[in-house]
C-alpha positions as CSV (number, residue, x, y, z in Angstrom):
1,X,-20.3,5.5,-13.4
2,X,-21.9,2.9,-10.8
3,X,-19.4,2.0,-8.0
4,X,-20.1,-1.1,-6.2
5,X,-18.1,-0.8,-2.8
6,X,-17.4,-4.1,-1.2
7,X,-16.9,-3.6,2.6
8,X,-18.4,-0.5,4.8
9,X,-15.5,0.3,7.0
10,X,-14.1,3.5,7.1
11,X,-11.7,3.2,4.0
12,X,-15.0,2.0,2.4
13,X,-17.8,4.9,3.4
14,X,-14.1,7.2,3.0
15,X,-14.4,6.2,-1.1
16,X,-17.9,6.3,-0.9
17,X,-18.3,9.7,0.3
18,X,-15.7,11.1,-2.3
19,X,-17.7,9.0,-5.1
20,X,-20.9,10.5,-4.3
21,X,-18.8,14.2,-4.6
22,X,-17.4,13.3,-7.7
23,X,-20.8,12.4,-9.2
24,X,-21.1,8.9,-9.6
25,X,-23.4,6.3,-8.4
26,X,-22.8,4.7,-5.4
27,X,-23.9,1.0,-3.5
28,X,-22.4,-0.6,-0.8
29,X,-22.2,-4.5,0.2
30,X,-21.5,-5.8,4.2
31,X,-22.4,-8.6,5.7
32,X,-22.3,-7.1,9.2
33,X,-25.7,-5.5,10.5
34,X,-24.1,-2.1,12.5
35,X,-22.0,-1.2,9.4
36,X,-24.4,-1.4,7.1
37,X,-26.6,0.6,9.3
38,X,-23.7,3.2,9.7
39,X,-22.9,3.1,5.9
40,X,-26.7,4.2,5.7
41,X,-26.2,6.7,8.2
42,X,-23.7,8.3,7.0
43,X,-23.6,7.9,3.0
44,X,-27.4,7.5,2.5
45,X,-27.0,5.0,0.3
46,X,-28.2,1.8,-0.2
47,X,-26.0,-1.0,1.1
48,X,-27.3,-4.8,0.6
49,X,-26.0,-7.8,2.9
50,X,-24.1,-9.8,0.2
51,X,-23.3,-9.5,-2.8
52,X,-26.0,-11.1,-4.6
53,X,-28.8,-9.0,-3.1
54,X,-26.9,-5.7,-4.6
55,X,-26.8,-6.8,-8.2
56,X,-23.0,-6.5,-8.7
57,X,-23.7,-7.1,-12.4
58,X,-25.9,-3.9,-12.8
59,X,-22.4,-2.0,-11.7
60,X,-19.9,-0.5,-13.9
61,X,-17.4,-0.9,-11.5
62,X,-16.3,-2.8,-8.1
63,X,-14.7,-1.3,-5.2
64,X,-13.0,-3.9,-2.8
65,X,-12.5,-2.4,0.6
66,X,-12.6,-5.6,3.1
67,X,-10.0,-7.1,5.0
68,X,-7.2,-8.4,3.0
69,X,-7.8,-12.2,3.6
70,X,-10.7,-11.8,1.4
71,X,-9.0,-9.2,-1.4
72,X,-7.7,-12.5,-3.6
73,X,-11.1,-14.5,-3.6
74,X,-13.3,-11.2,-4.3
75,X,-10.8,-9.6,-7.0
76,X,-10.9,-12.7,-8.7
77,X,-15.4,-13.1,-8.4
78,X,-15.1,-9.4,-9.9
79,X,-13.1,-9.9,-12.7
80,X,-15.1,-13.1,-13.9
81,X,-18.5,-11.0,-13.4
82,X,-16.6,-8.5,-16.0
83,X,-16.6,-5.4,-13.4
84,X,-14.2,-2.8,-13.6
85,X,-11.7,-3.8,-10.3
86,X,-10.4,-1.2,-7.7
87,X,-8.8,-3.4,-4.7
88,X,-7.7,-1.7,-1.7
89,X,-4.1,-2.6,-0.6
90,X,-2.5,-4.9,-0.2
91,X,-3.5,-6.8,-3.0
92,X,-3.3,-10.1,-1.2
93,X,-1.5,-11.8,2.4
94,X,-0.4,-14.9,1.1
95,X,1.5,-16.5,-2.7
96,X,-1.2,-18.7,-3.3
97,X,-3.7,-17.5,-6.1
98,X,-1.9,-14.2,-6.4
99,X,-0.3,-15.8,-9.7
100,X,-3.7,-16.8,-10.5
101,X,-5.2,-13.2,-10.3
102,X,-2.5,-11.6,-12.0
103,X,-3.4,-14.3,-15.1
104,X,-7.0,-13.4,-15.0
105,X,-6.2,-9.8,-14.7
106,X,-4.1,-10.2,-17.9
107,X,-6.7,-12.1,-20.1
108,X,-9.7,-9.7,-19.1
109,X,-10.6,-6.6,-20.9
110,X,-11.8,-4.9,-17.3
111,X,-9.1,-1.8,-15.9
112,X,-7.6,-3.2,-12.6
113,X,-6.0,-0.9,-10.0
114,X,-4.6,-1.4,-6.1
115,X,-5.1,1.8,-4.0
116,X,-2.0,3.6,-3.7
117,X,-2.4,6.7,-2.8
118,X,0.6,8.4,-1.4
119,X,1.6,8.5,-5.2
120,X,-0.6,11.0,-5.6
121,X,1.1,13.3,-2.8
122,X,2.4,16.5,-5.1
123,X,5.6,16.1,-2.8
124,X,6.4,12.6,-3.7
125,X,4.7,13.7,-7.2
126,X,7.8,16.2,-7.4
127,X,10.9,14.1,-5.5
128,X,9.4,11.4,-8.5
129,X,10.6,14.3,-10.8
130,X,13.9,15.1,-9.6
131,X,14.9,11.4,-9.8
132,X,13.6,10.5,-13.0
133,X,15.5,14.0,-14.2
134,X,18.7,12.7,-12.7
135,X,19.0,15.6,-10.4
136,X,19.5,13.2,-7.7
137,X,21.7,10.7,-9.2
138,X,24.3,10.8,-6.2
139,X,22.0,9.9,-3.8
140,X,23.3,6.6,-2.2
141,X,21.3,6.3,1.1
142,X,17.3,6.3,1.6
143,X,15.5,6.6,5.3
144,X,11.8,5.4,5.2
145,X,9.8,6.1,7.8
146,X,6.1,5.1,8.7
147,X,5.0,4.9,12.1
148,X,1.5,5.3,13.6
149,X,0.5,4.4,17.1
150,X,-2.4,1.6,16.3
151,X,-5.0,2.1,19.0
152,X,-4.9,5.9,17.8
153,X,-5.8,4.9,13.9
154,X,-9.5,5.3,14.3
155,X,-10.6,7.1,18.3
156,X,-13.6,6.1,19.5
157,X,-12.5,2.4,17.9
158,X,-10.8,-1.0,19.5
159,X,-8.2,-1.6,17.8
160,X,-8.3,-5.0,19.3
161,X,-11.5,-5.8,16.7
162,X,-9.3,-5.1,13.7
163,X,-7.6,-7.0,10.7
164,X,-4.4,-5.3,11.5
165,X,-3.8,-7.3,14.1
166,X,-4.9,-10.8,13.0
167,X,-1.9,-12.7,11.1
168,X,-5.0,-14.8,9.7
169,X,-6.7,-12.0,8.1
170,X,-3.4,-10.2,6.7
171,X,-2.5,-7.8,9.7
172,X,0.7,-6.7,10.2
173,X,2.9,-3.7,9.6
174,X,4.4,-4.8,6.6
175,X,1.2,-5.2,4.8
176,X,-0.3,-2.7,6.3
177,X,1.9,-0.2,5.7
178,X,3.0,-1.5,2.3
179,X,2.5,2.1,0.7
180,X,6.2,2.4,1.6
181,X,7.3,-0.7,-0.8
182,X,4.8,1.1,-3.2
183,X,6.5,4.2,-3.6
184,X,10.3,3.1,-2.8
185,X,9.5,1.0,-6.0
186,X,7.9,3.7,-7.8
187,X,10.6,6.0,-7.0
188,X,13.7,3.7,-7.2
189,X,12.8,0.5,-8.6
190,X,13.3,-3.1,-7.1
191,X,16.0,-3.8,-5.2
192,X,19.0,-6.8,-5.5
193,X,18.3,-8.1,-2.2
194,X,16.4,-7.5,1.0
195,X,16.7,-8.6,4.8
196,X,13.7,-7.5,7.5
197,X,14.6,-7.4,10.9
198,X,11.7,-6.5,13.9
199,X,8.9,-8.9,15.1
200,X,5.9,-9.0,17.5
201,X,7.7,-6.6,20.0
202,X,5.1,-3.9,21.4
203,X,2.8,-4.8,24.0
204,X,0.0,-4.2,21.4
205,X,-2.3,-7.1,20.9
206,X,-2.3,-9.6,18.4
207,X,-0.2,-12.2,16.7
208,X,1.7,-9.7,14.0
209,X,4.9,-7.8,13.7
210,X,4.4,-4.5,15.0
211,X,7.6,-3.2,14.3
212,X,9.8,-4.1,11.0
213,X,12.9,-2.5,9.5
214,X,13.8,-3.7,5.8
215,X,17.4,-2.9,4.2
216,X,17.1,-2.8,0.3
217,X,20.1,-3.4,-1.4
218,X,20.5,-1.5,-4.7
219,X,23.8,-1.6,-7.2
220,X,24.6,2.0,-5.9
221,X,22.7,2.9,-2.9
222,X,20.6,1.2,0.0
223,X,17.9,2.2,1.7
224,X,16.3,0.9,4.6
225,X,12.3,1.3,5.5
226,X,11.3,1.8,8.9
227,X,7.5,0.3,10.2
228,X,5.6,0.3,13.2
229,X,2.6,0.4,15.3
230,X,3.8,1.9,18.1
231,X,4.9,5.8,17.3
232,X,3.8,8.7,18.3
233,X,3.3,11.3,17.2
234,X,2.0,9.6,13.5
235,X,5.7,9.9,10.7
236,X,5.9,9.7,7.4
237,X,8.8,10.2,6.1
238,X,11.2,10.4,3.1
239,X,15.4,11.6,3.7
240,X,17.8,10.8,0.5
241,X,21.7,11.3,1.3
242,X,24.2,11.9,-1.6
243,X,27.4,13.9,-1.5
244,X,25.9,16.7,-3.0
245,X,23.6,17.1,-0.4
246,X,19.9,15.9,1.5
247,X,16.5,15.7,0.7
248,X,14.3,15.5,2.9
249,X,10.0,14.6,2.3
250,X,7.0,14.7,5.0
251,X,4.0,15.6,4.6
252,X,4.1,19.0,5.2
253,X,7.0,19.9,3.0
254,X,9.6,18.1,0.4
255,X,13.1,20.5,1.3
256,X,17.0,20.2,-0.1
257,X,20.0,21.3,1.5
258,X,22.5,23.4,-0.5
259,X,25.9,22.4,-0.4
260,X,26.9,25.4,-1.7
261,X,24.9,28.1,0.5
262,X,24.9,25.3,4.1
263,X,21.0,26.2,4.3
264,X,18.1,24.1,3.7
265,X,15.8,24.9,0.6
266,X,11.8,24.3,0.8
267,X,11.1,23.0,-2.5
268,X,7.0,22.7,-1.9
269,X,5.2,23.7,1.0
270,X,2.3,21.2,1.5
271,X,1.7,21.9,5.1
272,X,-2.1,23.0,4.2
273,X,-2.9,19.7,2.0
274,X,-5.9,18.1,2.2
275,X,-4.7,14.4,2.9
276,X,-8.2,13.4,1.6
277,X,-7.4,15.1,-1.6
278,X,-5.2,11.9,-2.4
279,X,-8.1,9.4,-2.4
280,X,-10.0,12.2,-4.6
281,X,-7.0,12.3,-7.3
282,X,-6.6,8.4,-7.2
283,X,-10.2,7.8,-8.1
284,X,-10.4,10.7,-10.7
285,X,-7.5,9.0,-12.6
286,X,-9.0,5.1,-12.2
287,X,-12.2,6.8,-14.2
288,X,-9.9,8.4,-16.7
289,X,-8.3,5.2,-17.5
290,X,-11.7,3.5,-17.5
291,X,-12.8,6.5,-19.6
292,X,-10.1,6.8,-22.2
293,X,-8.6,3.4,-22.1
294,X,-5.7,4.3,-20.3
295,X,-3.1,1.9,-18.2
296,X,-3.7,2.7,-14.6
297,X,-0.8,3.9,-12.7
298,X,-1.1,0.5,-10.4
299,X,-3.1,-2.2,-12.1
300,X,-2.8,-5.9,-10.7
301,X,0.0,-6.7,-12.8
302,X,2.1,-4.0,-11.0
303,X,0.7,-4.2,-7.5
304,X,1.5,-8.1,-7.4
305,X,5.4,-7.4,-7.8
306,X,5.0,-5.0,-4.5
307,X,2.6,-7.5,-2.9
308,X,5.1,-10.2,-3.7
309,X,8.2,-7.5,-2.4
310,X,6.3,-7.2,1.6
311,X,5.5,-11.0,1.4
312,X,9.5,-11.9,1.0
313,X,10.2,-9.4,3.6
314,X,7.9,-11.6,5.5
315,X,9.9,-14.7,4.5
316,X,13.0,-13.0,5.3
317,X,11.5,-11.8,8.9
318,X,10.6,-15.4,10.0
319,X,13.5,-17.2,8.8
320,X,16.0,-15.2,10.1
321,X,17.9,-14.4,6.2
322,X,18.9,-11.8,3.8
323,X,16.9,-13.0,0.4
324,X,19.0,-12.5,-2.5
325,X,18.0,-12.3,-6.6
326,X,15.1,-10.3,-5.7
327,X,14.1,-8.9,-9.2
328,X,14.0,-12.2,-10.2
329,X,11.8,-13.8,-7.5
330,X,9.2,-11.1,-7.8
331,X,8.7,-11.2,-11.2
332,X,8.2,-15.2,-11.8
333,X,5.6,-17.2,-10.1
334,X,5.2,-18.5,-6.4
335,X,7.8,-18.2,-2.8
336,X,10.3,-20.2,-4.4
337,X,11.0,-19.3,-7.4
338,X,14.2,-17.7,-8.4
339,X,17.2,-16.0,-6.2
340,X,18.6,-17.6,-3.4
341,X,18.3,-17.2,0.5
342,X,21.3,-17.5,2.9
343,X,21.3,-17.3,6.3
344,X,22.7,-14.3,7.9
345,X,25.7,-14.0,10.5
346,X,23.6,-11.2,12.3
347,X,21.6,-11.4,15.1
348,X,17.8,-13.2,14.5
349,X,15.3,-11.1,12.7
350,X,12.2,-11.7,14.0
351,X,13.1,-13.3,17.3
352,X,12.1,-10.4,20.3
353,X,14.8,-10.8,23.4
């Protein structure tokens, strides 16, 4: 197939690069000079200045991979050009037009999908397994953990210079990190309510939050999601509590202790994966779908209800309240619609001391 990528950053020359090794076509679009001259450099494609100069029409399939103030707008140009759409997450920063995209995405014949990688993680893959099996169905507590020092994202880099920083271009931890809200929901569904508590806190640059826990209330269990730019070393983390014992999920392993033996239990060892292996898998299985007709695993329709999950933890953050009758709100149109907010008798979210 012919990719057209949309943006030449490193998530951008990253998909590129694993194109080109999978056998497909590749071109690249940016409208700065030094990126395009890196992308060239490094990919030795060819990458145009906008996207009328690289014939996006003479593409099978578009690849967005720019900052997410301009994911809505370009999503939306791709689907009416009758492209293919891959859009890196998060699928948008703000409500407006996300309803609209989800309705174009419905009427149009093209595959849509929203980069979620850490699905494709075999010890996720497998912890997916156990609690679809119901081998975990006492499990009433979740820890999430994501934390990642921001200057140390990308050495040699200012992190001062990027989106993640920029409120106005969709920076900030919960968007950012929103593969945690992908795979919570993936793994345990959406929650009854939500309330986010953390704010601009670090003395990192910028106008975002840089550090935000979220408590999701479920009928039987709650699990709370812990973000920030400010950790190190990097964590990821998974740790599930029932009374018959813990599982626990990094990177490097997914384990279980045995109530019965008192000793933990390595269930996969994945301490020697190839963390670029996940961007490999998620593109093989977008051209399957493409190929055979498949539904994606995240198409637009799906990666809205997420999108629309991180944006009322957002709401939640800056108003200082627990947002009730969340199943509801995410799944009807715009901020307001559905579940009620009250205000909480806990101390500000959002408000730094």
């Amino acid at each position: 197939m012919k990719f057209l990528i949309i943006g030449a950053g490193s998530i951008g020359l990253r998909h590129a690069r694993n194109l080109l090794s999978l056998g497909h076509r590749v071109s690249l679009v940016d409208p700065d000079p030094q990126a395009r001259d890196r992308a060239v450099a490094l990919t030795g494609v060819a990458v145009a200045a906008d996207l009328d100069t690289a014939r996006p029409k003479e593409h099978d399939v578009a690849l967005i991979a720019t900052p997410t103030h301009l994911h809505l707008g370009q999503a939306r140009a791709v689907l009416e050009m009758g492209l293919h759409l891959f859009v890196e997450k998060p699928l948008a920063h703000t409500w407006a037009g996300l309803d609209r995209l989800m309705e174009l995405a419905a009427r149009s014949t093209m595959h849509t999908m929203v980069g979620c990688n850490m699905r494709f993680h075999p010890g996720l893959q497998r912890l997916n397994q156990l609690l679809k099996s119901g081998d975990l169905s006492d499990i009433r507590a979740v820890q999430v953990v994501c934390g990642h020092y921001l200057p140390d994202w990308h050495p040699g880099q200012d992190y001062r210079r990027w989106y993640s920083i920029r409120r106005s271009e969709g920076g900030g931890v919960l968007l950012d990190a929103i593969h945690e809200l992908d795979y919570v929901r993936w793994l345990l569904g959406d929650p009854d309510s939500l309330v986010t508590f953390g704010g601009k806190l670090s003395g990192l640059e910028g106008d975002v939050e840089d550090i935000a826990t979220t408590l999701l209330q479920y009928p039987r269990r709650t699990v709370a999601i812990h973000l920030d730019y400010v950790q190190r070393p990097y964590r990821r983390s998974v740790t599930l509590f029932g009374e018959d014992g813990t599982v626990e999920w990094d990177e490097t392993r997914l384990r279980r202790y045995n109530v019965k033996t008192q000793r933990w239990e390595t269930l996969l060892d994945t301490a020697d994966f190839d963390f670029n292996e996940l961007y490999l898998q998620e593109m093989r299985h977008f051209v399957h779908c493409i190929e055979t007709g498949e539904e994606p695993i995240n198409p637009v329709a799906e990666a809205a209800i997420t999108t629309k999950l991180a944006l009322l933890c957002h709401q939640s953050l800056e108003q200082s309240r627990v947002i009730t009758g969340v199943r509801e709100r995410v799944l009807r149109s715009g901020p307001s619609a559905g579940g009620a907010v009250t205000r909480t008798s806990v101390a500000r979210p959002g408000v730094a001391s």
